[in-house]
N, C-alpha and C positions, 0 to 999 in steps of 0.2 A: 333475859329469856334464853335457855336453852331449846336451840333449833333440833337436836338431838332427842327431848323427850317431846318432839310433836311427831304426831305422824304426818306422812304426806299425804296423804290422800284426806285426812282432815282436811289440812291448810290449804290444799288445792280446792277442794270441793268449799270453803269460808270463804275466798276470793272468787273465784270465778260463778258460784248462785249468787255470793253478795255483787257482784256485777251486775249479772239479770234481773234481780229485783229493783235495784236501784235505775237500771234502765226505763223498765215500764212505770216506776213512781215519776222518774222523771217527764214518760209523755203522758203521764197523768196530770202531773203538775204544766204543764204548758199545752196542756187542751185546747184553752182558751186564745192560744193565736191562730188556730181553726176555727173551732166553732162561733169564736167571740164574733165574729164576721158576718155569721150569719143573724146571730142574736143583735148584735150592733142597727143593721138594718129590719131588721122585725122589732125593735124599740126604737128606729130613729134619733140612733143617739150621737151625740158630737164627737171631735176625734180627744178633748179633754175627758169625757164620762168613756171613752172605750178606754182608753190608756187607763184608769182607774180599775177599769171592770177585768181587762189582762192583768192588772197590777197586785188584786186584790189575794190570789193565792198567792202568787209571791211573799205576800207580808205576812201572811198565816206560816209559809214554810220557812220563811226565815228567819221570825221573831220564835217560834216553837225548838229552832234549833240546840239550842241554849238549856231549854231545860231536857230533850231528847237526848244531848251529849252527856249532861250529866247521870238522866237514869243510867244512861248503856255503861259507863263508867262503873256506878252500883251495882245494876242489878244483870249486865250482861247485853250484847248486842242481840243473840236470838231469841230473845225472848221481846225487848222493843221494839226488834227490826216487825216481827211477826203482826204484833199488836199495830203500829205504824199503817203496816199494807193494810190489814183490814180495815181499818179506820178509815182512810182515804179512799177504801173501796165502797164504802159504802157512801159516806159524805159524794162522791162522783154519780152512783148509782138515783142519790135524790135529788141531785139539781135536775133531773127531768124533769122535776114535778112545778119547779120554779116558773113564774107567770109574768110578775114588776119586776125592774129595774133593781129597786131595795130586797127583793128575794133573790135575785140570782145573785149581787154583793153578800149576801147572808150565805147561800151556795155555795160562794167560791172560796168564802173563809175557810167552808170545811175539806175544799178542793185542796187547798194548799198544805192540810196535812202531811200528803203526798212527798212533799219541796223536805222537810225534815229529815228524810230519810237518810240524807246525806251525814248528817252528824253520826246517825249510830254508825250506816256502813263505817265512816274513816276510823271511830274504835275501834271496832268488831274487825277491822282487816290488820288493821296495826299490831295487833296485841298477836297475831298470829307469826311475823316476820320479826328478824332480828334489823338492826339500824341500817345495817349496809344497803339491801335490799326492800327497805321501807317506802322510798322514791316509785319504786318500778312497780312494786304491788299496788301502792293505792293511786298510781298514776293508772292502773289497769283498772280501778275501782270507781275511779272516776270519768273514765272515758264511758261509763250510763250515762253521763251527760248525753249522749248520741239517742237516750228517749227522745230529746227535743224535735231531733233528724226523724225517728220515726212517725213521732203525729205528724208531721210535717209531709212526709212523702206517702202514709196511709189515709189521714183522716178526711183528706177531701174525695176521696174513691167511695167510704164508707158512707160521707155526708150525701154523696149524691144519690148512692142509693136506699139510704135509710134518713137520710134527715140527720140533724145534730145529738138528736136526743139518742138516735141509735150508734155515734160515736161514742157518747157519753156511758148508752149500755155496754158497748164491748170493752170498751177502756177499763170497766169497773170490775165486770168477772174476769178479763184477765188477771187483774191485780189483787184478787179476792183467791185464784186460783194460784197466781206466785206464791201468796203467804200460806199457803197449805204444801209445796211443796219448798219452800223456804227451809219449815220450820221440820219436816219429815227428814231432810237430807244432810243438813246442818250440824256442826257440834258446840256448845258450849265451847269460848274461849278459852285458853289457856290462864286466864289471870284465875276466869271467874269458877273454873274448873278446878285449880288449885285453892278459890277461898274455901270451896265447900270441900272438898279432901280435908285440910284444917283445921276447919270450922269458924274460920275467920270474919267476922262482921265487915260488911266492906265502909268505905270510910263516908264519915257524911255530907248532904250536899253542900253544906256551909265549908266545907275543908276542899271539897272538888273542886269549888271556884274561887278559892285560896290566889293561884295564877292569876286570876282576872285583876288582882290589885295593881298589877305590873301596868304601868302606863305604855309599856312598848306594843304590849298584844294588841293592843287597840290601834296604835298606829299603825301594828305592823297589818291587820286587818282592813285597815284602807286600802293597801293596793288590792285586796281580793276585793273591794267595791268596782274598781273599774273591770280587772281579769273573766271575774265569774258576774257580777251585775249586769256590766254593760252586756254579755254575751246574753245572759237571759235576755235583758231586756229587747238586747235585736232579735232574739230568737222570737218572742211573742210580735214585734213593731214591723217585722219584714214582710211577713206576707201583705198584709194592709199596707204597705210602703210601695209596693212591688205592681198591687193591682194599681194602685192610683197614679204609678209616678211612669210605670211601663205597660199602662193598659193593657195588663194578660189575666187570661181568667186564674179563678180558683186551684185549679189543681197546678197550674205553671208557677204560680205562684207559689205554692209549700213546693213542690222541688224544688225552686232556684231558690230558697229562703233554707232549705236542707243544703245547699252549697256553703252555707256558711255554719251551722249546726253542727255536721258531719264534721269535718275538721275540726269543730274546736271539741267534738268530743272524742273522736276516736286518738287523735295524738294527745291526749293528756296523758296515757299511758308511754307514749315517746318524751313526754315533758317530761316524766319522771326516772327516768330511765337516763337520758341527758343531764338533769339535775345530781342524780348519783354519778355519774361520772367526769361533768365541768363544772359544775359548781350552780348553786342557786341563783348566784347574783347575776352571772351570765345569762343566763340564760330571759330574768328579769330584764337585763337591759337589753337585749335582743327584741323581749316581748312589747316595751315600752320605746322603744323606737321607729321599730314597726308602726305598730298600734299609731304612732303619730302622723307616719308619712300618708298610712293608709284612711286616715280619720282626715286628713287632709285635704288629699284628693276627693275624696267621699263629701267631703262641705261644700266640692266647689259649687253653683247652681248652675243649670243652664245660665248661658249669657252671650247676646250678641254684640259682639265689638262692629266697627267701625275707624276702618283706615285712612288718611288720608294719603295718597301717593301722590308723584309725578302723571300717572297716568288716570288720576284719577280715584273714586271713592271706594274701599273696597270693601265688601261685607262679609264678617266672617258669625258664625255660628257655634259655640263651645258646650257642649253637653255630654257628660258620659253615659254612653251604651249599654241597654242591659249586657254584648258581651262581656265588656269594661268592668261594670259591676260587681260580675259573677267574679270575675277573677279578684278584685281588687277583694271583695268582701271574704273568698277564701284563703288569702293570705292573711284575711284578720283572725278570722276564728282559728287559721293553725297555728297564731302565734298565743293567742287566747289560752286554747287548750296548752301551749308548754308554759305559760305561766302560772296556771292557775297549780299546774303539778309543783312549780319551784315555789310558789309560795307554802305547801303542804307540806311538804318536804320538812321543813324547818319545824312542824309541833312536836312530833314524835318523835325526834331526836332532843328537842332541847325539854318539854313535859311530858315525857315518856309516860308518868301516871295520871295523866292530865287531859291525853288527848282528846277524851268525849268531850270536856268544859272547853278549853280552850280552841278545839277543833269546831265546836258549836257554836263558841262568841263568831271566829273568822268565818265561818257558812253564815252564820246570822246577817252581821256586814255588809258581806259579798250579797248575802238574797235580798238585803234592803237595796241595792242597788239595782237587785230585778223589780221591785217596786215602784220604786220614786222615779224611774229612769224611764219605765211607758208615761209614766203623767205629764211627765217634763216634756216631753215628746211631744207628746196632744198638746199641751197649752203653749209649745215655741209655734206647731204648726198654725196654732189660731191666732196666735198674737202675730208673725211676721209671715205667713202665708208662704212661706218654704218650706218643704219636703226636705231638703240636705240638715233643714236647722237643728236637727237630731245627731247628725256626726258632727257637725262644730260643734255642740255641747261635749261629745265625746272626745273632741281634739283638745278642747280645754281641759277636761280631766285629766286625761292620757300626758299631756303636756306636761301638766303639773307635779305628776306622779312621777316622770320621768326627771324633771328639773329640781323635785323635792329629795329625791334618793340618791341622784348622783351626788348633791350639793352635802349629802349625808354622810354620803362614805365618804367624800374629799376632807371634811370636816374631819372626819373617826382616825385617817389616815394619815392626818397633818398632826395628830397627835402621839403617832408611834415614832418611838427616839432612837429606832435602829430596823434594819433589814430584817433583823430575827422577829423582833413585835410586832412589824406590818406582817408576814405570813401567820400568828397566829389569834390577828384579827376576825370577828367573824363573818362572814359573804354580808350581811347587813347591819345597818346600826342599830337597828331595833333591838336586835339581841345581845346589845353588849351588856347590858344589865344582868344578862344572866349567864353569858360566856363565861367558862370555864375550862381550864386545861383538859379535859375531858372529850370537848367539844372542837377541841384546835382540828382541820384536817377533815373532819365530817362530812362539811357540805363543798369544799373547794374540789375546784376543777383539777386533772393533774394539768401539774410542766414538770416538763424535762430539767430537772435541776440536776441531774448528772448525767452528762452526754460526753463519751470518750468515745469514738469509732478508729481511732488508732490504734485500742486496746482490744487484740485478736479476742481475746475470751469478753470482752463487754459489746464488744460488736456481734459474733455469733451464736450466743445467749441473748441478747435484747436489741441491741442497737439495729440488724440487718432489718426485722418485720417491720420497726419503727419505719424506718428510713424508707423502705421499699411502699410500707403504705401511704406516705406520704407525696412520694415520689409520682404512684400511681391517682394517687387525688387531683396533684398541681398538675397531669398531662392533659385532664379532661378542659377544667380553666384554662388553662394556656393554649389550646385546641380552638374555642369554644373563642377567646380574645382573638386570637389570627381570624376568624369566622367572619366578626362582627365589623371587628379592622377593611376587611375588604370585601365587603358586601356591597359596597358602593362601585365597586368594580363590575358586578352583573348589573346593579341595579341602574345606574347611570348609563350605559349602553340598551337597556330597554323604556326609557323615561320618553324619547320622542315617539314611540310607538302607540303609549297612551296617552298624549295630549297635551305632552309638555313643551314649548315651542321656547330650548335655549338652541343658542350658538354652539358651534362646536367647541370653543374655547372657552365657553360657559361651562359646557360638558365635561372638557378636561378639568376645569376649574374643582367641581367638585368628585372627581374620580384623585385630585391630587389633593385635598384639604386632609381628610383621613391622616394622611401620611406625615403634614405639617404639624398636626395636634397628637398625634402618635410619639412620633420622634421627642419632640419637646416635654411631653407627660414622662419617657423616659428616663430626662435626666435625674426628674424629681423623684419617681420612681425606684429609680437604682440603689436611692438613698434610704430608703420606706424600711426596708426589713428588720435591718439592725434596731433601727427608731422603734418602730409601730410592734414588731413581734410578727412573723410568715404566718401563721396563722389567722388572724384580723386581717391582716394588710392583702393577703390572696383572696378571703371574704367578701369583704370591701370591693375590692377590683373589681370580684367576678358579680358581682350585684351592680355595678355601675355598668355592665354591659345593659340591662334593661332598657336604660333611658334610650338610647337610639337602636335598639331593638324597636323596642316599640312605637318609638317618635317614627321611628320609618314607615314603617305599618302602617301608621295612619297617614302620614302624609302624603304618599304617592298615589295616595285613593284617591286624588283630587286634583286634575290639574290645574287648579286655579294655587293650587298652595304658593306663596310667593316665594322667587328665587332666593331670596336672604334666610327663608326656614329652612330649606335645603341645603343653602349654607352652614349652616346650625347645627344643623341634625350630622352633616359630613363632617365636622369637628369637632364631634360627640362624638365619633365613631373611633376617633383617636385615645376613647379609654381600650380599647381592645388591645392597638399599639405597646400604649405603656408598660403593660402587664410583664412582658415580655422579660425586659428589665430585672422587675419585682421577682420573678417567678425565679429567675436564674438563680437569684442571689439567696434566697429562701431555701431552694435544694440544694446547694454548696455547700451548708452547713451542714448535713445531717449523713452525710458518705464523705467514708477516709480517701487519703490520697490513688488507690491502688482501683478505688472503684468511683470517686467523682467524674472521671471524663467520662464513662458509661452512660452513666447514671443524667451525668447533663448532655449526652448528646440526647438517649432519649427525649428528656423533658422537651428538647427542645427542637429536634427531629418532629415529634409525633405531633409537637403544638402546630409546627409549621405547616402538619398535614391539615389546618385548618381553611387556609390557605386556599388549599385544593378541592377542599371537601364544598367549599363553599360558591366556589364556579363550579362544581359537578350538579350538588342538587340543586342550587339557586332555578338554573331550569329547568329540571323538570318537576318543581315543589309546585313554581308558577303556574303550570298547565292545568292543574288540579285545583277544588273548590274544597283542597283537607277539613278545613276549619269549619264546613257547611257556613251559617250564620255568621258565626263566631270571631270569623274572617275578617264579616266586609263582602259589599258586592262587586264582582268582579270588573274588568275594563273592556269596553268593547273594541278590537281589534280589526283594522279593516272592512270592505266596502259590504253594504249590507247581503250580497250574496254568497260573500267568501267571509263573512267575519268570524271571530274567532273570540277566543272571551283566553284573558290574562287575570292571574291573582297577584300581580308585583309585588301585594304588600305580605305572602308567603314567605318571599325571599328574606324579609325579615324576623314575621312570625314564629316561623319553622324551630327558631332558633331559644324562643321566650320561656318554653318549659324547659329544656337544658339547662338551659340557663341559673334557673330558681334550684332545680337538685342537684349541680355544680356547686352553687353558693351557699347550699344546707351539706352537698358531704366535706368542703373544704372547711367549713365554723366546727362539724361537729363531730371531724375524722381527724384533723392536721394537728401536728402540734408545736407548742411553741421552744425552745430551747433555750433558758434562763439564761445561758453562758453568751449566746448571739446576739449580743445588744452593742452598741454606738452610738456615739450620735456623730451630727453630721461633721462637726467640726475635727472628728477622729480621724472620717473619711476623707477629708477633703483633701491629703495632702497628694493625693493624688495629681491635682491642679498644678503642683510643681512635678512632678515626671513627664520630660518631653515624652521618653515612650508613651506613653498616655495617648496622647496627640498624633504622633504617628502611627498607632495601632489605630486609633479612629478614621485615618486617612484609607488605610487597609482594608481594617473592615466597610465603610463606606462601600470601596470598588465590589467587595463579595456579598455580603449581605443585604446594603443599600440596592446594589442591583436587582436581587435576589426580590424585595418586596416593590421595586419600583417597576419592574419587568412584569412580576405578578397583577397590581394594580391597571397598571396601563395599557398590556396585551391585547383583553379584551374588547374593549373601544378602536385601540388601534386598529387589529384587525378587521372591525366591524367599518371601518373607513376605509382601509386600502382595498381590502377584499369582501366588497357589501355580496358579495353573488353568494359566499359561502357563510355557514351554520359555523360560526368561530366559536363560539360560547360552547359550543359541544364539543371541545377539544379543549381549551380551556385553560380547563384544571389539569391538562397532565403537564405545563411545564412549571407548576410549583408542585405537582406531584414527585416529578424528575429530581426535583432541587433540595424538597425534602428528605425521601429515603438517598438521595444520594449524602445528603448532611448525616443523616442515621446510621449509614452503612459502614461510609470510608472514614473512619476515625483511627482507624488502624492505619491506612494508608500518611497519616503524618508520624502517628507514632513511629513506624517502620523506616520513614527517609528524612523526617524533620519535618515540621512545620513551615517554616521559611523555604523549605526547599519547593514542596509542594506549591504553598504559593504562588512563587514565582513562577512557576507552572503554568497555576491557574488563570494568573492574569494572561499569560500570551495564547492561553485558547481562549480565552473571552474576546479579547483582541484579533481573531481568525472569528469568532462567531459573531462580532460587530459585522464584519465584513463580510460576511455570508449573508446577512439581513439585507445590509445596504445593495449588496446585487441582486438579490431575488423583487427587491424592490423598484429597483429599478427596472427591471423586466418584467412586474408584476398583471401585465398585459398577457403573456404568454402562457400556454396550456403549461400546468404545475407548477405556476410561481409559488402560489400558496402555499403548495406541503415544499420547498424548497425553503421558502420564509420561514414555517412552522417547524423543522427538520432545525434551521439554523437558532431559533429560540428554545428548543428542548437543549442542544448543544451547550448554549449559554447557561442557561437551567442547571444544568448539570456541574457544569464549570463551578458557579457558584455558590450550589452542594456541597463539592468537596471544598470551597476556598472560606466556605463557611465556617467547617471542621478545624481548618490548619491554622487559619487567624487566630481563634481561639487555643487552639494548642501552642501558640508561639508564648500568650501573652503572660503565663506563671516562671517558663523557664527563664523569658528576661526579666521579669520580675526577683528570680534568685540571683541571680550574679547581680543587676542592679543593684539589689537591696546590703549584699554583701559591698561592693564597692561606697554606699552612700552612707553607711551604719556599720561601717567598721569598730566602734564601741560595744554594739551588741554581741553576745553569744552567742551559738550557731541556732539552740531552738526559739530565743527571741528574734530573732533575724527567718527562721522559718515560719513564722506565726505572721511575722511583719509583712513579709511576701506574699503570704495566703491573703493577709485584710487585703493589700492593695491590689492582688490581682484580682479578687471577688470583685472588689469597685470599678475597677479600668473594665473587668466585663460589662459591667451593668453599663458602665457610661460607655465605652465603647460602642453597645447595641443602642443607646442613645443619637449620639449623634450620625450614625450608618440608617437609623430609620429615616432618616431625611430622605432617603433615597427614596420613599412611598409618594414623597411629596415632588422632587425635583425633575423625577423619569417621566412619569407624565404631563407633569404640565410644563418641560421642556418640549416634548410632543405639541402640544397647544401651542406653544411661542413658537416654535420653528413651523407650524404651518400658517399661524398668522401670518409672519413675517417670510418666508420666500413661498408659501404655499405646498410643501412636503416636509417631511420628517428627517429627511437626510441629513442634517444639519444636527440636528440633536444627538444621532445619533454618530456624526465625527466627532462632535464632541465627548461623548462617550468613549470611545476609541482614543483618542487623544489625552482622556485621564486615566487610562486602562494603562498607558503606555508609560506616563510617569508616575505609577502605581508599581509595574515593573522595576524602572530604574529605583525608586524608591529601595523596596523589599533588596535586590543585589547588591546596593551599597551600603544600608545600615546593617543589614540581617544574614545575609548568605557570603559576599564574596569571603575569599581569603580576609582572615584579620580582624573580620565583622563580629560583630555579637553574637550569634549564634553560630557562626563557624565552626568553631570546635566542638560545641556540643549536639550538632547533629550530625556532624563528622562521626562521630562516636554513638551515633544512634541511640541516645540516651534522653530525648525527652520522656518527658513526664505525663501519664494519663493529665488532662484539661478539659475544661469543659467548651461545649458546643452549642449553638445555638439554636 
């Protein structure tokens, strides 16, 4: 098809009325998860005969699809589309007239006329766009799925004050009146425009469904049974699901049943959109993963546990919330809607003449799913008396669909006999049958298969946007992991306030756990990139912040939650940690040497402002009821005339929607870079370079401080100095710590790394020592800001000592690698130094994260044990100081390693952390 003899203003005006119509056929077609409700109880009928009675247009629109596809095919879409709306407009208009059970079934068959529409529209919009663009238009063709959202958030306003029958009337001249200006506005397609220029017979229905002999179309239309089926089907099962299981009336019920409608219809037009630019299959396995975790949760049922402790029996209560709900249920339908566009995707590119037959079998499928899926519903709830028994049916699908397709391609994929055969496989196996070199390249995602950023013209032609968007992706994640990392920092110094009765060394306990599961996740971390691919792997990450996002939330609403949950949730909080690692190693790859150390102080500056960000709003998110509902009810605060109401579980909510469009712009903005791959055993030789080893000791004293300080400030000060509001100061000494990391990266470039250093540690050593006396005088008017004054100092210190560690660790890594690989060439020996200094960062910030864990709950032992902090803090001081000698004898003095080349002022941009 030439996109040059269409006009635009046709093809704009074919897409976007074929939208609108197909929106109101489709709250045509699911009228009946409103009204059925009312009709349900004016026949007293069981929840097996309503599922049937919701079900029943469904099966009229989606066995009709089939032969609708094939007219629009023959005879054109404006002319079926037309004929279609009236027909369901009137079929709508006479089920008012319906009285029995058997006449409103007889009714609803002709209701589901309506449900057909879908095959003509994907014709009738297909034939208008060329292939590249096919995804994005009928992803926008199909977001009229969002009719469902409409009856949903209209029709119970309309029922209250007309009765059902006056839904049924307005539903019907709306859609009587669509097809009048449908058919006014519209042009004959491009195919069917040119039969009759011609005069060409169009071809017959026995050769349209030619395709349908392909055994793949069918399977490949099973996954639209769960995508687009299960979606009907909870679109019509939710409201009925929602009065019974969450006792809200009528109209609360179709908006929070439109929470899950709306998304799965409005982003199907992002699912295709996606689809043309990552690929089908991704996008499927995104959909079908989801789908599972959230079908999951969604089975669990209420249920009361029963503990036995030491101290006795303890009863616990497990039920999710209608807020729980809402959210859980619209992560289903956005994943819904981008699946159902990756499955479309794939007709008009591979049965380009075909698409009404074959576009009509998969709707057909997909509507049988709206069918049989309300029945199955009704008769699980009558047979086993659970409300959830509906999404474990749906987990078992989901599952299986997910276990059947991957197990598919592994299959397709173990069969290509070279690197060149696996890329021009096609995104699914269904389609190998009819894959064709035609086809290579169509539906696949990009990657970066040629990435040179040392080549000045391939970097400032392509390589710079890349890089820089990517760069700007991973700062929010990595922001967003330091956040979640030490949130236990605010949130543990306000837990005895609402009702929690630990120890203070209980206290420390979990303000130090974070930091033990952090550090540790790093090692493994460090290694992810090369393996996994930066794009999944910063994904991944940033979606494993949820679980103690949200695990936090609820648990601190309750001070009965027992201490080992807390435990739990505090070493959950250590995926944030991890990140860190990952995130370094992923930006490394994608900026040349002249602009890496920038490029990763930012990433790793800005991430650290998370840090800060997170003792600033933590309180004051808590003082407010943001979430109304949504929340949780608040904590009562003190004695009943002075009390006060606290949201703790804020401090972690705050953070849950970031979270989710962090992990959708990282999947579907980042990218991966074919050439950045290893495996572990590439990297590991790291484990033999004592540098390795002593740069961890290093960074330890900077870094390690750097999060250990952050962590444990809080509380501290909330112990030494209970008179004063600490928590509202806070954040400015990892404020301090980060833009001074962000700032001074020049400052080592300009005197050396090692030279700085060594610097650093002898003011961190004067800022020990500033603590320790303000502490001990901390009786005296302005000990506090003397204390506070000496920890921003420190702060700071370990800012810049942040920068320089890391700018040390490439330069020794060149002379190293030179001395240990005197065999190699100069740019095999420059590449060799690049892998392993990437790794010794990663690991490096590995084992230096110990520090989140050692600094405070060294605080905890040292007051156990003599009753103040002083102690821990000599001991800080004391390895501050053979951190010094350290750095001047392997790195700075005469003769050392880096002697000569900072003498010379010639270190190299590095990265920071």
């Amino acid at each position: 098809m030439s996109e040059t003899a269409i006009k635009r203003g046709d093809q704009s005006r074919a897409l976007w009325i074929s939208t609108i119509a197909f929106t109101l056929c489709f709250a045509v077609w699911t009228i009946f998860a409103i009204i059925g409700i009312q009709i349900k109880k004016d026949l007293g009928l069981n929840e097996t005969q309503f599922g049937l009675l919701v079900g029943t247009p469904i099966l009229t629109g989606s066995l009709i699809r089939l032969a609708l596809g094939v007219w629009t095919d023959q005879y054109g879409g404006r002319r079926v589309f037309t004929v279609v709306m009236l027909a369901a407009a009137l079929a709508t208009f006479l089920l008012t007239y319906a009285q029995t059970y058997p006449q409103f079934l007889l009714a609803a068959l002709g209701v589901g006329i309506a449900g057909g529409s879908f095959a003509v529209g994907i014709a009738y919009v297909s034939r208008w766009y060329e292939s590249g663009k096919q995804g994005t238009a009928l992803g926008i063709f199909g977001a009229g799925n969002v009719g469902a959202a409409v009856t949903k958030f209209c029709a119970p306003f309309v029922m209250i004050a007309f009765g059902w029958k006056g839904v049924a009337e307005v539903w019907a001249a709306a859609l009587a009146l669509m097809a009048v200006v449908f058919w006014f506005t519209t042009s004959e397609d491009p195919v069917v425009a040119e039969r009759r220029r011609t005069g060409v017979k169009p071809p017959s229905a026995w050769l349209e469904m030619e395709p349908l002999k392909n055994v793949q179309v069918w399977r490949f239309a099973l996954y639209y049974f769960f995508v687009f089926g299960a979606f009907v089907a909870l679109s019509l099962w939710l409201p009925q699901y929602l009065i019974k299981v969450y006792d809200v009336d009528l109209k609360t019920a179709g908006m929070t049943a439109a929470m899950f409608s709306l998304p799965a219809s409005l982003f199907r037009a992002y699912g295709g959109h996606l689809s043309d630019r990552y690929g089908a299959r991704t996008v499927m396995y995104w959909t079908f993963m989801v789908g599972v975790l959230c079908t999951f949760i969604l089975s669990y049922p209420p249920t009361d546990y029963i503990v036995h402790t030491a101290q006795g029996d303890k009863a616990f209560h497990l039920a999710m919330g209608l807020p729980g709900f809402i959210v859980t249920i619209f992560v289903l339908g956005f994943f819904m809607a981008l699946g159902k566009a990756a499955v479309y995707k794939h007709i008009p590119v591979y049965y380009p003449k075909n698409v009404g037959a074959v576009g009509g079998l998969v709707g057909m499928i997909g509507g049988l799913g709206g069918f049989v899926l309300p029945i199955a519903f009704g008769a699980l709830f009558d047979l086993t008396g659970l409300w959830t028994s509906c999404f474990m049916l749906l987990f078992l699908l989901v599952s299986g669909a997910l276990v059947w397709m991957h197990f598919s391609i592994r299959a397709m994929e173990r069969g290509a006999a070279s690197a060149v055969e696996l890329q021009r496989l096609p995104q699914l196996p269904e389609m190998q049958e009819v894959h064709t070199p035609a086809h290579v390249g169509a539906l696949s995602g990009a990657v970066l298969q040629d990435w040179r950023p040392e080549d000045k013209s391939f970097w400032d032609q392509t390589g710079k946007a890349i890089a820089r968007k990517n760069l700007w992706l991973s700062i929010p994640s990595l922001f967003l992991s330091f956040a979640i990392w030490q949130v236990w920092s605010v949130v543990v110094a306000k837990l005895p306030l609402v009702g929690f009765k630990f120890s203070t060394d209980q206290l420390f306990w979990l303000a130090a756990l974070p930091g033990l599961s952090g550090a540790t996740l790093r090692i493994f971390y460090s290694f992810m990139v090369p393996v996994f691919g930066g794009r999944l792997w910063t994904t991944l990450a940033t979606w494993s912040l949820l679980i103690p996002a949200i695990g936090i939330g609820y648990a601190v609403q309750n001070p009965d939650t027992p201490y080992v949950v807390l435990l739990i949730l505090a070493l959950l909080c250590g995926f944030g940690g991890g990140n860190f690692a990952s995130s370094m190693a992923n930006i490394s790859f994608f900026f040349p040497k002249a602009e890496k150390g920038n490029a990763l102080a930012l990433n790793a500056g800005l991430g650290n402002l998370g840090v800060s960000a997170v003792q600033f709003v933590a309180p004051l998110i808590i003082a407010y009821g943001v979430f109304g509902s949504l929340g949780g009810a608040p904590q009562v605060v003190g004695a009943a005339d002075k009390a006060t109401q606290l949201w703790l579980q804020n401090a972690a909510f705050i953070f849950v929607p970031f979270i989710a469009l962090s992990a959708f712009a990282a999947w579907f903005g980042m990218n991966d870079i074919a050439s950045a791959k290893a495996s572990f055993a590439e990297q590991s030789v790291i484990f033999t370079r004592r540098h390795n080893w002593i740069m961890c000791v290093l960074y330890t004293g900077t870094f390690g401080s750097f999060i250990g300080f952050s962590a444990g400030f809080p509380l501290l000060s909330k112990i030494l100095f209970p008179q004063v509001d600490a928590l509202a100061y806070a954040f400015l000494g990892p404020l301090v710590g980060a833009l001074a990391r962000s700032g001074t990266g020049w400052v080592a470039d300009r005197w050396g790394g090692g030279r700085v250093t060594l610097g650093v540690f002898l003011g961190m050593i004067l800022g020990v020592l500033g603590v320790i006396w303000f502490i001990g005088v901390k009786d005296q008017p302005g000990a506090f800001w003397g204390f506070f004054a000496s920890f921003l100092f420190l702060f700071l210190m370990t800012g810049i000592g942040n920068a320089s560690t890391f700018q040390m660790i490439p330069n020794i890594m060149r002379k190293e690698i030179a001395r240990l690989e005197p065999q190699m060439d100069a740019a095999q020996r420059t590449r060799q130094a690049e892998k392993e200094s990437a790794a010794i960062t990663g690991f490096t910030s590995a084992i230096a994260a110990y520090g989140a864990f050692f600094i405070p709950k060294s605080y905890g032992t040292s007051i156990s044990l003599t009753g103040g902090v002083s102690g821990a803090l000599w001991a800080f001081c004391g390895f501050y100081v053979i951190c010094v000698v350290v750095t001047w004898a392997v790195y700075t003095r005469k003769g050392a390693l880096l002697h000569d080349v900072e003498g010379r002022r010639a270190a190299a941009p590095t990265p920071a952390e």
